[in-house]
C-alpha positions, -999 to 999 in steps of 0.1 A, spaced: 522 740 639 514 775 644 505 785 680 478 809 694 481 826 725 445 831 748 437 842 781 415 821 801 402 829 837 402 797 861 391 797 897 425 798 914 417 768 939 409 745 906 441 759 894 463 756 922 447 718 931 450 710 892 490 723 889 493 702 921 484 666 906 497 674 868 530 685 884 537 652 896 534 641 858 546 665 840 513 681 823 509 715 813 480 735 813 483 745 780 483 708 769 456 698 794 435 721 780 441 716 739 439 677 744 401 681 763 390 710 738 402 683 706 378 656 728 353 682 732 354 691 688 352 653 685 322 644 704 302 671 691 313 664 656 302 628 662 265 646 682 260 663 651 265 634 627 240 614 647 212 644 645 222 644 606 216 602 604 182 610 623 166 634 598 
């Protein structure tokens, strides 16, 4: 799998409190952030299916 490199900006107290709880197990922000964006694709996939049913 190919990877993509982005900047993000995060409010550095989320980001220091959120390194502080994934440290303990083991999550990266780069994964964090790829696994909620693939639930985030999903539910709107499934939003738009619904609207698509509807009409």
């Amino acid at each position: 799998m190919a990877v993509s490199r982005h900047n993000i900006t995060l409010d550095p107290k989320v980001y220091e409190e959120f390194c502080r709880y994934a440290g303990k197990k083991g999550i990266k922000v780069s994964t964090w952030v790829n696994i909620k964006m693939k639930e985030f694709i999903e539910e709107e996939k499934m939003i738009e299916e619904m609207r698509k049913k509807r009409s």
